[in-house]
C-alpha positions as CSV (number, residue, x, y, z in Angstrom):
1,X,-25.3,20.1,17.5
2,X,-27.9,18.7,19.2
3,X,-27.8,14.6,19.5
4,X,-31.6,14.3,18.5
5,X,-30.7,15.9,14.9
6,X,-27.1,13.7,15.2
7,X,-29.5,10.7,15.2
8,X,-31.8,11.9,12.2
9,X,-29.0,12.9,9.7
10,X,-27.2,9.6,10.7
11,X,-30.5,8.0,10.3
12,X,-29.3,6.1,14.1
13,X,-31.9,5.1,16.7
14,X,-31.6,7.4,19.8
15,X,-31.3,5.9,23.1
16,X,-31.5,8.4,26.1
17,X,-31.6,12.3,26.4
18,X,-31.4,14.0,22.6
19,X,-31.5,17.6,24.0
20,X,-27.5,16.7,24.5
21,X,-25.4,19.3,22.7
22,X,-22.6,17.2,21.0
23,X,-19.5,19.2,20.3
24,X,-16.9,16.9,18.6
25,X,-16.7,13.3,17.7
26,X,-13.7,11.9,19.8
27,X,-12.1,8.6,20.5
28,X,-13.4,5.6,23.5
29,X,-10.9,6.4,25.4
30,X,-10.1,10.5,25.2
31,X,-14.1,10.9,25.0
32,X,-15.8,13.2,27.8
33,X,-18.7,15.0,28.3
34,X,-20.1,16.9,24.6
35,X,-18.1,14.5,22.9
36,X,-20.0,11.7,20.3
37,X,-17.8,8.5,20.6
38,X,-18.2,5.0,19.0
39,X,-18.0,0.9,19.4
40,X,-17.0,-1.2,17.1
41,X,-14.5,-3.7,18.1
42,X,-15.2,-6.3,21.3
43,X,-11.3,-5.7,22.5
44,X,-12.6,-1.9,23.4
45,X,-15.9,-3.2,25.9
46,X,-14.4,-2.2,28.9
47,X,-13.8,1.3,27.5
48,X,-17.0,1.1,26.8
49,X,-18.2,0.7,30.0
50,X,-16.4,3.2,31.5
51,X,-16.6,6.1,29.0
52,X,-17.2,9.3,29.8
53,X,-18.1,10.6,26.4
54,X,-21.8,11.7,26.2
55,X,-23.3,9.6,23.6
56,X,-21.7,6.6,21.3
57,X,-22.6,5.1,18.5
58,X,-22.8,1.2,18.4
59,X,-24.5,-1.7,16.8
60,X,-28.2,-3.1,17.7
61,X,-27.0,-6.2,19.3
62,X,-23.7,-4.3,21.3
63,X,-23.9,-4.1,25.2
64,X,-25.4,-0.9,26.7
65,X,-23.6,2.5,27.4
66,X,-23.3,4.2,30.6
67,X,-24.7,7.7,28.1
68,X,-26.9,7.9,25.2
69,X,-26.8,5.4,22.5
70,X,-26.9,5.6,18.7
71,X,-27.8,2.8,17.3
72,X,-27.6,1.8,13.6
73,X,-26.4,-1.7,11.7
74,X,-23.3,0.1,10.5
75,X,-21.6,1.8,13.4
76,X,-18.6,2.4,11.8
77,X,-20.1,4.2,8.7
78,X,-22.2,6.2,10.8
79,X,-19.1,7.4,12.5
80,X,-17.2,8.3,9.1
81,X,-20.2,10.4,8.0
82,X,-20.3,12.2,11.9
83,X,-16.4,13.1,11.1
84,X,-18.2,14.4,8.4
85,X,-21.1,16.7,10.3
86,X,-18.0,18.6,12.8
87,X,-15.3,18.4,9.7
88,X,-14.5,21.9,9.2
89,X,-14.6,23.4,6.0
90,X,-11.8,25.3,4.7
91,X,-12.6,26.3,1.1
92,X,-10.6,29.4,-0.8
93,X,-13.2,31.1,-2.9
94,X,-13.6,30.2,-6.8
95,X,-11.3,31.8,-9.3
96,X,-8.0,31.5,-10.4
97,X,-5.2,32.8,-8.3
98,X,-3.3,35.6,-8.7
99,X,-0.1,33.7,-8.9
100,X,-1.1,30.7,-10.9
101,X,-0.1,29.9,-14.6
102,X,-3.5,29.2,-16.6
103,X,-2.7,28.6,-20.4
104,X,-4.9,30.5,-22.3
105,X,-6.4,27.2,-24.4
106,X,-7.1,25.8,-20.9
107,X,-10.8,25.3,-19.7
108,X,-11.3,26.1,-16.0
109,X,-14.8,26.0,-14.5
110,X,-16.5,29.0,-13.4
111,X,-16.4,28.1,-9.8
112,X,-13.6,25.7,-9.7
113,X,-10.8,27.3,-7.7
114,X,-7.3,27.3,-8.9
115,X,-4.4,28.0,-6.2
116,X,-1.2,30.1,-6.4
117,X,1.8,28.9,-8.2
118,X,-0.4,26.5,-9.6
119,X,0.1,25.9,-13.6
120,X,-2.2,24.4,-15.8
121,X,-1.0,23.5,-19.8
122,X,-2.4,23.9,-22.7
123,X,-5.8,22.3,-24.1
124,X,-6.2,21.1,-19.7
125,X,-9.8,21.1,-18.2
126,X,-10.9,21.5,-14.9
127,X,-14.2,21.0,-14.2
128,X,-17.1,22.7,-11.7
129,X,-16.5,23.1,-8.0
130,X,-12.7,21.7,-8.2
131,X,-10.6,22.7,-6.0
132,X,-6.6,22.7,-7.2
133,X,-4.4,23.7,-4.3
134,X,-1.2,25.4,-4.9
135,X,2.1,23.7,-6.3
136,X,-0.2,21.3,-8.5
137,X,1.0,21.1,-12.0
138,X,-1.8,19.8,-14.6
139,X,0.0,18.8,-18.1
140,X,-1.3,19.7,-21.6
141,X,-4.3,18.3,-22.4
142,X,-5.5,17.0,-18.6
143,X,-9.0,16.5,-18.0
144,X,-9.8,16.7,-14.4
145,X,-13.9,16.0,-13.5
146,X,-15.9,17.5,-11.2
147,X,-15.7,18.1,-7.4
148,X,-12.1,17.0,-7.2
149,X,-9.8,17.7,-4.7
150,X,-5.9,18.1,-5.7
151,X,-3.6,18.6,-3.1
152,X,-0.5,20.7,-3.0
153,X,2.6,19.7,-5.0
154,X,0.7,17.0,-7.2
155,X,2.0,16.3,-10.7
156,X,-0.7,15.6,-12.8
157,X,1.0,14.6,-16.2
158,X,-0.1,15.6,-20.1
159,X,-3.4,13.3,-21.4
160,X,-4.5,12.0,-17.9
161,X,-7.8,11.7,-17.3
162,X,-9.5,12.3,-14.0
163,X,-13.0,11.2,-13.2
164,X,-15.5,13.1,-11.1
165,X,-15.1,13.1,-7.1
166,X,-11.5,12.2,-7.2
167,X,-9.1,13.1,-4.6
168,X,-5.1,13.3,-5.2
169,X,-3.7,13.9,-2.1
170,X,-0.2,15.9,-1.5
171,X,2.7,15.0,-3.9
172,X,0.9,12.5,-5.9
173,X,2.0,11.7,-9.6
174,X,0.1,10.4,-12.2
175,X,1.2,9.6,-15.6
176,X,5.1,9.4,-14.8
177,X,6.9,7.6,-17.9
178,X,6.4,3.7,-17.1
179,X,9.9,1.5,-16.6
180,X,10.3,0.7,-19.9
181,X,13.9,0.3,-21.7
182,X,14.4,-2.0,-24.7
183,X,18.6,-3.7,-24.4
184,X,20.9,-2.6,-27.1
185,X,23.6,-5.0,-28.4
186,X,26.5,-3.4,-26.6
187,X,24.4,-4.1,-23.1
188,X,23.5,-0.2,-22.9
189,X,19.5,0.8,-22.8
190,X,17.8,2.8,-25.2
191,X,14.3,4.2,-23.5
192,X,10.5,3.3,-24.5
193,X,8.7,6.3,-25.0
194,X,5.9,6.0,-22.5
195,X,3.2,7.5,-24.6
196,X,0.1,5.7,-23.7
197,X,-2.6,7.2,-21.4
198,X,-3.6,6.7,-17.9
199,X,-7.6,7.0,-17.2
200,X,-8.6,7.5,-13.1
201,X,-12.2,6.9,-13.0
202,X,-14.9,8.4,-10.5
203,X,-14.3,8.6,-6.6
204,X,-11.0,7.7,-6.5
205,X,-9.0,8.5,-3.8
206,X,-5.3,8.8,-4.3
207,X,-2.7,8.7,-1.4
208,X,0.6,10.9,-0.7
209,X,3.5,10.2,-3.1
210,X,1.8,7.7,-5.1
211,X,2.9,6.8,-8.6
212,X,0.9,5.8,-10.9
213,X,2.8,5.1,-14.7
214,X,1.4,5.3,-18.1
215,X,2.6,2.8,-20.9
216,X,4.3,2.8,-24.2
217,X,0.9,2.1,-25.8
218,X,-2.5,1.2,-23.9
219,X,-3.9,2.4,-21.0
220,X,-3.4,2.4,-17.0
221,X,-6.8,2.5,-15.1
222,X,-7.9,2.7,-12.1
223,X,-11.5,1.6,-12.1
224,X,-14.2,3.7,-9.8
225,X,-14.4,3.6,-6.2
226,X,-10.5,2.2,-5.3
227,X,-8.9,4.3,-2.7
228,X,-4.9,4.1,-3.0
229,X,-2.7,4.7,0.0
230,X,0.5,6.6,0.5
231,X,3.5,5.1,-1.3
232,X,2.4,2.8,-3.8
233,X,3.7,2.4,-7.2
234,X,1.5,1.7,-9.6
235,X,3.4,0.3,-13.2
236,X,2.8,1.3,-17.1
237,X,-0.2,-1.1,-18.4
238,X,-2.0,-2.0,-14.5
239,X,-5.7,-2.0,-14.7
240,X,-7.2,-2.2,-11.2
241,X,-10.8,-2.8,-10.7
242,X,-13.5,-0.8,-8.9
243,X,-13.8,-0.5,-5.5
244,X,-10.2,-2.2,-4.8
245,X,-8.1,-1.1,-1.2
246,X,-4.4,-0.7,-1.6
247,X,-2.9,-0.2,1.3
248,X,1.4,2.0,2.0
249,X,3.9,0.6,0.1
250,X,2.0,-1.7,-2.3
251,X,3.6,-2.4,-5.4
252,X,2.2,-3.4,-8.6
253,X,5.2,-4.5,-11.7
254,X,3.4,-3.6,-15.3
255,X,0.2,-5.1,-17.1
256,X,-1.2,-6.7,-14.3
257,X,-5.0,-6.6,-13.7
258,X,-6.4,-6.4,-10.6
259,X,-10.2,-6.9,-10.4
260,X,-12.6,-5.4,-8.4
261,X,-13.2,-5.5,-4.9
262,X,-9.7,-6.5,-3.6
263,X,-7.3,-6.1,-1.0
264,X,-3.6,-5.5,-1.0
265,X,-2.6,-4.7,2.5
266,X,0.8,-3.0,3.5
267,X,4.3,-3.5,1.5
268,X,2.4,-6.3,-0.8
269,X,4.3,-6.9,-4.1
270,X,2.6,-8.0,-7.3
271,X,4.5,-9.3,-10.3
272,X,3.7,-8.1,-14.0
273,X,1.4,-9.8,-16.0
274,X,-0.9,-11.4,-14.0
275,X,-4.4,-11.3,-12.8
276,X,-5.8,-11.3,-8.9
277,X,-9.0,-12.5,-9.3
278,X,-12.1,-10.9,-7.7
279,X,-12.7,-10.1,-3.9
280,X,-8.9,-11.1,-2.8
281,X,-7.2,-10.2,0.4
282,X,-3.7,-10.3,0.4
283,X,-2.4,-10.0,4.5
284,X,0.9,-7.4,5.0
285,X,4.2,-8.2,3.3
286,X,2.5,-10.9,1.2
287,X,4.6,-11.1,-2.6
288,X,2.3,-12.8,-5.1
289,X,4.4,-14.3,-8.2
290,X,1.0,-15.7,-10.3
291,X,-2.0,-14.9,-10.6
292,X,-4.4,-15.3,-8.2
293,X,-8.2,-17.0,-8.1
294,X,-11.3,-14.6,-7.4
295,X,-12.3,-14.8,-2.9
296,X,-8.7,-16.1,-2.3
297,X,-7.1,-15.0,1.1
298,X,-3.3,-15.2,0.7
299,X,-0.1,-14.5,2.7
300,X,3.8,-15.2,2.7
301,X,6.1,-15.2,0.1
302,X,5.5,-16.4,-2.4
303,X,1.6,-16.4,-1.6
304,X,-0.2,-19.4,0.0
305,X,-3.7,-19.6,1.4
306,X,-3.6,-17.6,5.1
307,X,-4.8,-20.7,6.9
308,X,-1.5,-22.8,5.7
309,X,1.0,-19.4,5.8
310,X,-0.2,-19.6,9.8
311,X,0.7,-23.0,10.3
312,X,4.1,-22.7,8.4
313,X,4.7,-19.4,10.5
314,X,4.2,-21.5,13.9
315,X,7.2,-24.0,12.1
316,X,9.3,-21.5,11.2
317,X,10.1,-20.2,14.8
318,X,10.9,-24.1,16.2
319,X,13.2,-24.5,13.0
320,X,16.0,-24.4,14.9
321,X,14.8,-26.9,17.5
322,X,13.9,-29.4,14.4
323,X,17.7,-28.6,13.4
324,X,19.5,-30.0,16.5
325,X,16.2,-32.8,17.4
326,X,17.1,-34.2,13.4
327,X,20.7,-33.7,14.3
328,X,20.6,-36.0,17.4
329,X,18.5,-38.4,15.1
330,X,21.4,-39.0,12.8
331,X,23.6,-39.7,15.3
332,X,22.2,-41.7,16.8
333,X,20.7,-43.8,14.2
334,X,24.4,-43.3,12.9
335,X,25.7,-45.4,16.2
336,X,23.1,-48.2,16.0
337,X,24.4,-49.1,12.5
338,X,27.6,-48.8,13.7
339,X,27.0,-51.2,16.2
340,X,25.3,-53.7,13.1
341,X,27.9,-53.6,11.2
């Protein structure tokens, strides 16, 4: 593809020879010649500088290139969406597989495509241009939206409701039974039915081996826009927001809510029934107890502002300095009363 029709569908201002055919889109530092590159970060300027890649993309104000330039306000978007141009497209035609288990009150879309070994329950829909890879198991009465992608071995559980544009990447489940067991007398459990529903709005995007629970009674939703990472657990009652990031191994206990626009970063753990306001970012490994105002930024355990977790962190490694200077203190402060006495 050549780099002056690059620049137009990325809507990027050209800077040098657009007659350059442009072959892949590659990283600073593996780049060379045909390759489309980009800048984003200031720790990568000397790669910059010495790339060999034919043309980057970068931002207005970012030092020139030693090869054509791209430049737009949003570099890194307008990489994403050239992944996008040299993606290749691997499709399987519409129609239902051979192999796949379609009950006969189930709705499937004329040119959804349904893969082998697939099953699909009773009264499920799936709607136009979704693909279903193979493995996938849709429960009675699923409603999956349009131009979804559902990768192999996902478990999409009876009553759930998927939005349109939603992707459930490999072994996914959604609408397990929540944790929910009521004690008996004797100290033995007796198990909640887990009956409620679980609602996935539009353009979602749902990592590998995620769980997301439904409740007893109510609803779990996952508002429009949030993208879910690999490994996190998602508990019976949670409403999450629109828009919200949750990165590996997050973990969110039942009926919390978590509004729109936030940030859980890696192996963050959120107690039940509580709210995180608005806009927060909660750094790796942070656990948050209580709820949580709108635009905080949090870290540690349990969660404090990020400016005072960083200057607890720098304590915590001269802790055992303080120990023994404390120690010396006493005794000495211990031999000068001595000597009062």
């Amino acid at each position: 593809m050549k780099l002056r029709d690059i620049a137009e569908r990325l809507q990027c201002r050209l800077e040098g020879d657009g007659e350059i055919e442009i072959q892949r889109v590659n990283a600073i530092d593996d780049a060379g010649p045909g390759d489309l590159t980009f800048f984003t970060n200031p720790k990568y300027a000397r790669a910059l500088r010495a790339t060999r890649a034919s043309a980057v993309i970068l931002s207005e104000k970012a030092e020139p290139a030693p090869c054509a330039m791209l430049r737009v306000a949003h570099p890194y978007l307008a990489f994403a969406k050239a992944v996008e141009l040299f993606a290749p497209s691997i499709r399987p035609p519409a129609g239902v597989h051979r192999l796949a288990d379609v009950a006969a009150t189930a709705t499937i879309a004329a040119d959804a495509a349904i893969g082998a070994f697939t099953v699909v329950g009773d009264g499920a829909r799936v709607g136009a241009r979704t693909l279903v890879h193979p493995h996938v198991t849709i429960g009675a009465g699923a409603q999956i939206g349009d131009d979804c992608i559902v990768h192999t071995h996902v478990s999409i559980r009876e009553r759930v409701q998927i939005g349109n544009r939603v992707v459930v990447q490999d072994g996914a489940v959604i609408g397990s039974d929540g944790f929910g067991f009521a004690t008996k007398p004797d100290g033995t459990h007796h198990k909640i039915p887990q009956i409620g529903a679980v609602v996935i709005e539009d353009d979602v995007e749902i990592g590998a081996n995620a769980a997301i629970d439904r409740p007893a009674v109510g609803e779990t939703r996952i508002g429009a826009g949030t993208k879910i990472d690999n490994l996190v657990q998602i508990a019976h009652g949670v409403t999450i927001g629109r828009n919200a990031l949750l990165a590996a191994q997050v973990g969110i206990a039942g009926s919390t809510t978590i509004e729109d626009s936030v940030t859980l970063a890696g192996q963050v753990g959120v107690s039940g029934h509580i709210t995180i306001g608005k806009g927060t970012i909660a750094t790796a490994q942070t656990g948050i107890p209580s709820s949580v105002e709108p635009g905080a930024f949090i870290s540690g355990y349990p969660a404090i502002t990020n400016r005072d977790w960083l200057k607890s962190s720098a304590v915590f490694r001269k802790l055992p300095e303080l120990r023994k200077a404390i120690a010396d203190l006493d005794a000495r402060l211990a031999e000068v009363e001595a000597r009062l006495k």
